[in-house]
C-alpha positions in Angstrom: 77.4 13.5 -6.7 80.2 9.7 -6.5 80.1 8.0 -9.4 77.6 5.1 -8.9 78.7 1.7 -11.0 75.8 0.2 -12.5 74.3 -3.0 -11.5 76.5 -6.1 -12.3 75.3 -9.3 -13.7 74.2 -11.1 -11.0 71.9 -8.1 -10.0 70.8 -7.8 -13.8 69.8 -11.7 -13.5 67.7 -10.9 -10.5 65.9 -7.7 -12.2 65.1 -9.9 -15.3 64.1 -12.6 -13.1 61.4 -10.6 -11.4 60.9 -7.8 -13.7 56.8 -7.7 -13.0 57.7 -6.5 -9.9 61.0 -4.5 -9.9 61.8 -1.4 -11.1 65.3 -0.6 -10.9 66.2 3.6 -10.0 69.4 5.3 -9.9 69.9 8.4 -7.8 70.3 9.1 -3.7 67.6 9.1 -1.3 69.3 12.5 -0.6 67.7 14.4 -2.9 64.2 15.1 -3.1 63.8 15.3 -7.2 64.7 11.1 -6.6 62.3 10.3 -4.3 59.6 12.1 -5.8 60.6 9.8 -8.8 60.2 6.8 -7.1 57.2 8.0 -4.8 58.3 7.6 -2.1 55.3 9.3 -0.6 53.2 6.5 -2.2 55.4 3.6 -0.5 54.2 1.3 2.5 57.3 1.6 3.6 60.9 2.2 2.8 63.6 -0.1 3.9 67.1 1.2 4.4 70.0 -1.7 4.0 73.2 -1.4 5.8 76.4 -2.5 4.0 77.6 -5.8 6.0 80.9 -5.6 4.5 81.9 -1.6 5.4 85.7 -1.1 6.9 83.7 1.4 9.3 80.3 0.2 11.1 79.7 3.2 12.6 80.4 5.8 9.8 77.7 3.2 7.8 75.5 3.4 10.2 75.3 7.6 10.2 75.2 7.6 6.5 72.0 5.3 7.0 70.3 7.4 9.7 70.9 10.7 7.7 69.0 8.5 4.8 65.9 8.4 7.2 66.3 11.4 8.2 66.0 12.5 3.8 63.0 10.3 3.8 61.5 11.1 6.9 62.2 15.3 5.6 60.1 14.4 2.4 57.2 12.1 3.8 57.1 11.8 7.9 54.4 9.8 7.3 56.4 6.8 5.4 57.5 3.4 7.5 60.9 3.5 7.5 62.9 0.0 8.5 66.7 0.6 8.9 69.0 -2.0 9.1 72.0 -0.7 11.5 75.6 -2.1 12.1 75.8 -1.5 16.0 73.5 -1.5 18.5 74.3 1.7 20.3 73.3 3.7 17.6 69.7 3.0 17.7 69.3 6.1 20.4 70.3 8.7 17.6 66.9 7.7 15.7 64.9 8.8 18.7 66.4 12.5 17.6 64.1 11.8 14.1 60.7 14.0 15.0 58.6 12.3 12.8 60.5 8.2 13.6 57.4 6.9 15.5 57.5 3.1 16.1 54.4 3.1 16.8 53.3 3.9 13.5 55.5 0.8 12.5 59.0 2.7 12.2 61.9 -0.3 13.2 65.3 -0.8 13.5 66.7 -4.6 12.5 70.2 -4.3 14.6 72.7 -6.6 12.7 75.3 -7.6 15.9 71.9 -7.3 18.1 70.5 -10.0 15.8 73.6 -12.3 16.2 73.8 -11.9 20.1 70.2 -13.2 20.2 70.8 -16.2 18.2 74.2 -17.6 20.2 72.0 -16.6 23.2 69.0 -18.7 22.1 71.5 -21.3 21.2 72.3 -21.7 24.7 69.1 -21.8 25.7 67.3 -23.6 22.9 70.2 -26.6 21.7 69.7 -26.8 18.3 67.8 -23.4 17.7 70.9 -22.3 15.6 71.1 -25.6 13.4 67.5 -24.8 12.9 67.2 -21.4 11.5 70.0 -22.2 9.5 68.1 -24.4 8.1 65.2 -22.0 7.6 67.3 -19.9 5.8 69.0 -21.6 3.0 68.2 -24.1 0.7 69.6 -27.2 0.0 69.4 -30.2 -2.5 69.5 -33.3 -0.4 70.1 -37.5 -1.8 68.3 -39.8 0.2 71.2 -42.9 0.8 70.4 -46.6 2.0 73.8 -46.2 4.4 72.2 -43.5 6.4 69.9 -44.0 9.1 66.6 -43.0 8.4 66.2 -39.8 10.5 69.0 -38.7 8.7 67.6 -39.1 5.5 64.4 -37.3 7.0 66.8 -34.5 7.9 68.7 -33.8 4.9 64.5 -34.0 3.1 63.9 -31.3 5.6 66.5 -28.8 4.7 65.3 -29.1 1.4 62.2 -27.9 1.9 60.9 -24.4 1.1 58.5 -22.1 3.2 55.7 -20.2 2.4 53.0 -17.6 3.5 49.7 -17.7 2.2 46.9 -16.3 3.1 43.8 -18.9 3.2 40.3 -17.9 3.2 37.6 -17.6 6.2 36.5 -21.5 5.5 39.7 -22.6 7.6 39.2 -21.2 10.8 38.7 -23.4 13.5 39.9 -26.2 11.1 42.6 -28.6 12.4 45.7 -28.3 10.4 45.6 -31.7 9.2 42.6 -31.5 8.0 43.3 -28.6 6.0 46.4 -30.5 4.4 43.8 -32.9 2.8 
């Protein structure tokens, strides 16, 4: 078995930080004494995360399918999101009996995902600014030299989004009523 370094700082931070709801495991998904540990078998789903920063995409990207392929051995009937490097690889997890997207088994293609952006950039102007925007946060200072949309625009990035589920008494309600 390689020698596996242990978390660093930043990682401890983030297990401290949420430690009602992480537990932290070492082992590999390759053997089946490790994922009976961290039943795996009692999982929604299991979600395999390429390494962005690999010298070889698709060498990364076989090591990740022969993970699903571990998993998928030892539960078929888990959901199993991979996260792959390059798009022509997603035809090898059609080899995996039990990989059934119907049953909610994806694939989250990483140069895939890219394309579709700078092409809904062309499409959409400003569709890239915007989910940039969506995805980090920034700390914004309103200033009496800007204009004031861009005042309202640097409030915007700083905003946060959430999901929340509300209860039946909303439906059919306008949304601004519902922000009362």
């Amino acid at each position: 078995m390689p020698f596996r370094k242990p978390p660093d700082l930043e990682l401890e931070g983030l297990f401290k930080r949420h430690f009602t709801t992480v537990e932290f495991f070492q082992g590999t998904i390759m053997n089946p004494i490790d994922l009976q540990r961290v039943k795996v078998h009692e999982a929604d789903a299991c979600l395999v995360l390429a390494n962005k920063y690999c010298q070889d995409p698709d060498a990364e990207d076989a090591a990740n399918i022969m993970r699903v392929i571990s998993i998928k051995n030892y539960s078929d009937d888990i959901r199993v999101i991979i996260q792959l490097m390059q798009y022509h690889n997603k035809a090898y997890l059609l080899n995996i009996p039990s990989w059934d997207w119907k049953q909610g088994d994806d694939v989250i293609c990483l140069a895939e995902l890219k394309l579709g952006f700078i092409a809904q950039s062309c499409l959409a102007p400003g569709f890239s600014t915007m989910m940039a925007n969506l995805f980090a946060m920034r700390s914004f200072k309103t200033s009496p030299d800007m204009q004031a949309w861009q005042n309202d625009y640097l409030r915007g990035t700083g905003m946060e989004m959430y999901t929340e589920t509300l209860s039946s008494t909303f439906i059919g309600m306008p949304f601004a009523k519902a922000t009362e």
